[in-house]
Each structure stands twice: as C-alpha cells, then as structure tokens.
C-alpha positions as CSV (number, residue, x, y, z in Angstrom):
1,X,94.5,85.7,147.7
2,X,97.6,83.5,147.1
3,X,100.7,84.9,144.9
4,X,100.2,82.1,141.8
5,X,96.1,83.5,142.3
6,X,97.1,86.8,141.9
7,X,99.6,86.4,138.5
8,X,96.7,83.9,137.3
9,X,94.4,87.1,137.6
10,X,97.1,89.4,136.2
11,X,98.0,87.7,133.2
12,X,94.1,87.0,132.4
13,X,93.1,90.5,132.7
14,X,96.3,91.5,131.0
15,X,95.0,89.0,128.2
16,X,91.3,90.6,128.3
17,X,92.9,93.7,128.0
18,X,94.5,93.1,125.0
19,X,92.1,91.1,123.3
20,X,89.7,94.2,123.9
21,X,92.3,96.2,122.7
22,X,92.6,94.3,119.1
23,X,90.6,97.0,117.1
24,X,94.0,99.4,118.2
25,X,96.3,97.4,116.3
26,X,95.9,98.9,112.8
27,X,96.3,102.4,114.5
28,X,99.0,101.1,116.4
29,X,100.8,99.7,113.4
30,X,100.1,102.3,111.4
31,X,101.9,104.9,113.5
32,X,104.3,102.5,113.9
33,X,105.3,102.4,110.0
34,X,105.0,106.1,109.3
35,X,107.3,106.8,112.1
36,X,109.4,104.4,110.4
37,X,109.3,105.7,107.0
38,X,110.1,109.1,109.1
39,X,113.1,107.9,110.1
40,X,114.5,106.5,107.2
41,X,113.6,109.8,105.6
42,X,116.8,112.5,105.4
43,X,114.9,114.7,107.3
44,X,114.2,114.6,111.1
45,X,111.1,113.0,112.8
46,X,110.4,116.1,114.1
47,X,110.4,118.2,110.5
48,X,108.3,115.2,109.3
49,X,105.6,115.4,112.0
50,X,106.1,119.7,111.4
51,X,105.1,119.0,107.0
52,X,102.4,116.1,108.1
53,X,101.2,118.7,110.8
54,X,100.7,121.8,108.1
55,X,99.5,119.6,105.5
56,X,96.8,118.9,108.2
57,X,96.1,122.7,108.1
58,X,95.9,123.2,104.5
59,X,93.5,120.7,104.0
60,X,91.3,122.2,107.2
61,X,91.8,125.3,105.2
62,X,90.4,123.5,102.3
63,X,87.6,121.4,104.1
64,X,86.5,125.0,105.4
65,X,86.3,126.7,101.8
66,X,82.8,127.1,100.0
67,X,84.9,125.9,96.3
68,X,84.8,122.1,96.5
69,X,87.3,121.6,94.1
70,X,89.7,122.9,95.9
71,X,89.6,119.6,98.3
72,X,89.0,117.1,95.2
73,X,91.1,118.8,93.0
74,X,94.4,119.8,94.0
75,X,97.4,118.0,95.9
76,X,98.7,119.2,98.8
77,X,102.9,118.0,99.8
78,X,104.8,119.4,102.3
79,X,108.5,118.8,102.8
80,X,110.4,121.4,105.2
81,X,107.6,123.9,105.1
82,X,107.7,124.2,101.4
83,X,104.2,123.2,100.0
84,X,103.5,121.4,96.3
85,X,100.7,122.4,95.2
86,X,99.5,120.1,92.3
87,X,96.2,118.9,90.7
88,X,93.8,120.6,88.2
89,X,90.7,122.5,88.8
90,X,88.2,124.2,86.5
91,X,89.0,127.9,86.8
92,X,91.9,130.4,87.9
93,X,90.0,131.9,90.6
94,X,89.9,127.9,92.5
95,X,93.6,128.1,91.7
96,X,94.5,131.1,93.3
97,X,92.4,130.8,96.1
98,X,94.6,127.2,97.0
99,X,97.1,129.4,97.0
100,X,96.1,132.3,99.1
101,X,94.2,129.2,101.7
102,X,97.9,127.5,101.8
103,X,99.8,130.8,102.8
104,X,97.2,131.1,105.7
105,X,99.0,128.4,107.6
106,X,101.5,130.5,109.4
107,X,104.3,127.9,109.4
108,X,104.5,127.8,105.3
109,X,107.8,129.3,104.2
110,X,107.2,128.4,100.4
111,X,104.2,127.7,98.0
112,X,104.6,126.5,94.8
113,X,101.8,126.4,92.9
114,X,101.8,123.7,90.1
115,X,97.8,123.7,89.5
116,X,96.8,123.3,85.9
117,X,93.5,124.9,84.8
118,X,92.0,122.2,83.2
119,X,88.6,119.8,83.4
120,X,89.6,116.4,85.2
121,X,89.2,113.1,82.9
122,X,88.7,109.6,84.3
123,X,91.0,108.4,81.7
124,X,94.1,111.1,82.2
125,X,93.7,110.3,85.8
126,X,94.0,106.4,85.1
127,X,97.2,107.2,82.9
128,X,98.6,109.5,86.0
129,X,98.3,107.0,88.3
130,X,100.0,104.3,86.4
131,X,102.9,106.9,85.4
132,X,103.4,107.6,89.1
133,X,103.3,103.9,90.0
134,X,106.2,103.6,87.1
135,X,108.1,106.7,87.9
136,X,108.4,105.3,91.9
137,X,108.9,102.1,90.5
138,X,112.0,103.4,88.7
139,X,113.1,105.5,91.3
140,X,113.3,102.4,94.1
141,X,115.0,100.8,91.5
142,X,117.6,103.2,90.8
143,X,120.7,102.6,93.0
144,X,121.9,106.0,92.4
145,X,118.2,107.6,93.9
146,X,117.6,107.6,97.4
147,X,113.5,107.1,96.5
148,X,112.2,107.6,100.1
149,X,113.2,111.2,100.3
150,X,111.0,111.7,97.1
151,X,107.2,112.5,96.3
152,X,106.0,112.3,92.9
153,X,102.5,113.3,91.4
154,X,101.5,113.1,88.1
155,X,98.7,115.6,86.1
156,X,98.0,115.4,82.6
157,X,101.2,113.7,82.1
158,X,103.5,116.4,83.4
159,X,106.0,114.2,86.1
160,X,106.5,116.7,89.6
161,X,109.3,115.4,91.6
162,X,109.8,117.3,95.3
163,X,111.5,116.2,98.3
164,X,115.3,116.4,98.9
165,X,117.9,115.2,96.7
166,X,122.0,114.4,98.5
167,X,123.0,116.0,95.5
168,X,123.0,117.5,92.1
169,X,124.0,114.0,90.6
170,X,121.4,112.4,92.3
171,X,118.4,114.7,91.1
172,X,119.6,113.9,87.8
173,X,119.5,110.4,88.0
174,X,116.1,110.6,89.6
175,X,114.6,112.8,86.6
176,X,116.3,110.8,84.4
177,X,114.7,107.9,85.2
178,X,111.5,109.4,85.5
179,X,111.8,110.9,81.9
180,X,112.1,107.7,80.7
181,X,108.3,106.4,81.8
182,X,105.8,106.4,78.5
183,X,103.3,108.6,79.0
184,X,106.0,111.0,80.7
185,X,105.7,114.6,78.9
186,X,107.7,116.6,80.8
187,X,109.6,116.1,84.3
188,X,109.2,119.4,86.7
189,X,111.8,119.2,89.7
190,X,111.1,121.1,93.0
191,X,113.6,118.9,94.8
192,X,116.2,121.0,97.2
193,X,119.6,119.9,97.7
194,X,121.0,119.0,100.7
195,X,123.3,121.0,102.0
C-alpha cells in the first residue's frame, strides 16, 4: 500500500468515524457548555462537579423513596455542599423526610429546608415560572449582579435566591431587583458572601 493510499484510507475512516459518531455531539456539547458555565462560575470546577455530584445523590435518595412527591415536589440546589431545598408538598411528614433523605448524603454540610406545605396548582406554577424567568432576567441585566453565580426558584410567589454573592452590596442589588418583579411577595436570600 502506497503512502497517498494509506492517508486516503485514514482520512476516510477518520470521516466514517465521525460521521458514526454524530449522535455524540449533543452529549459532547452539552458537557462542553456546563463545564463552561463552571468556569465562569466563582466557584471552582471541581466544587461544581462536588454540588452536581451530591445533587445526583439526593435525587437517588429521592428516586429510592416510597413518597413520590418528594421527586415531583421539591427542588433540590446545591452550591458548596449547602443544599436548597424548595418546592411544595402535601404534608409535613414528605417535608421532613426530604430533609432527613438530603442529610443521608454524607458530603452535605448544610440543609436548608424552604418546603411549603401546600397542594400544587397549575396556575401558581405558571406564575412561578414566569417570576423566575423575570427575576433572572433582571439579574443578567443588573450590572451590579454577577447573575451566573446565582440560582433562583420561585413557590407560591415567595422569590429564593442562593449561590454566592462578591459582597454585601451585591446581594442587595440582586434582591433588590428581584423585589421589584410583579407577582414577587417576598424575596428569601440564602446567598453566602465571599470571603
């Protein structure tokens, strides 16, 4: 086999390859972007891949658990360990045991339990998601509010901000702006500051 035959059979299998490959580029770009949105992040890739890695095992725990609402129900965000527990669920006993299932996984340092007792409406959650699409919205556009570093959730109108803040000026322009959404009844911060 000449040299030119053997690149010619190169790059064509190289080409096959890929081609066969094409159902890997989503996953490929998808992994791509979250490691991006990692890095941009104020917190390492490595903490970030730590929070994705025991929000995995919360929701196992959940998955695992005979009360179904606790997998439909409530919320699960993890930044540096800590754990935001959010959502709504019929009774106290599905709230508590999210709880007690969270602070199985043995690298949680903190849960905070922000679960409302409460039966789920179509319309409330309709009106959450468009206040969480607003409050983000004003949070990107906010000069002042580095947006990436946090999450919002909305239930029953009540606004939970959590993630990490540079500083105290900066967590009070980011629940300023999020007070400031209609629909907005109250603004609950679990956002640490830097140090």
């Amino acid at each position: 086999m000449t040299l030119i035959s053997k690149i010619n059979l190169t790059l064509t299998l190289g080409v096959l390859t890929m081609l066969s490959l094409n159902g890997c580029v989503p996953v490929v770009g998808a992994a791509a972007a979250t490691t991006g949105v990692f890095a941009s992040q104020d917190r390492t890739v490595g903490n970030a891949i730590d929070d994705k890695t025991t929000w995995a095992k919360i929701k196992d725990q959940y998955i695992q658990s005979p009360d179904r609402q606790l997998l439909s129900g409530v919320n699960v965000e993890v930044i540096e360990n800590r754990v935001l527990l959010s959502g709504s669920v019929d009774t106290q006993e599905s709230a508590l045991k999210a709880v007690e299932l969270a602070w199985k996984v043995t690298s949680v340092k903190e849960v905070i339990n922000e679960i409302q007792i409460r039966k789920k409406s179509a319309k409330n959650f309709a009106i959450d998601s468009w206040v969480t699409t607003q409050v983000k919205s004003k949070l990107l556009a906010n000069e002042n509010v580095r947006s990436i570093n946090y999450h919002v959730e909305t239930v029953n109108g009540v606004v939970y901000l959590f993630g990490l803040a540079k500083s105290q000026s900066e967590l009070e322009a980011a629940t300023k702006s999020a007070s400031t959404v209609p629909e907005v009844k109250k603004v609950v911060s679990h956002v640490r500051i830097q140090k």
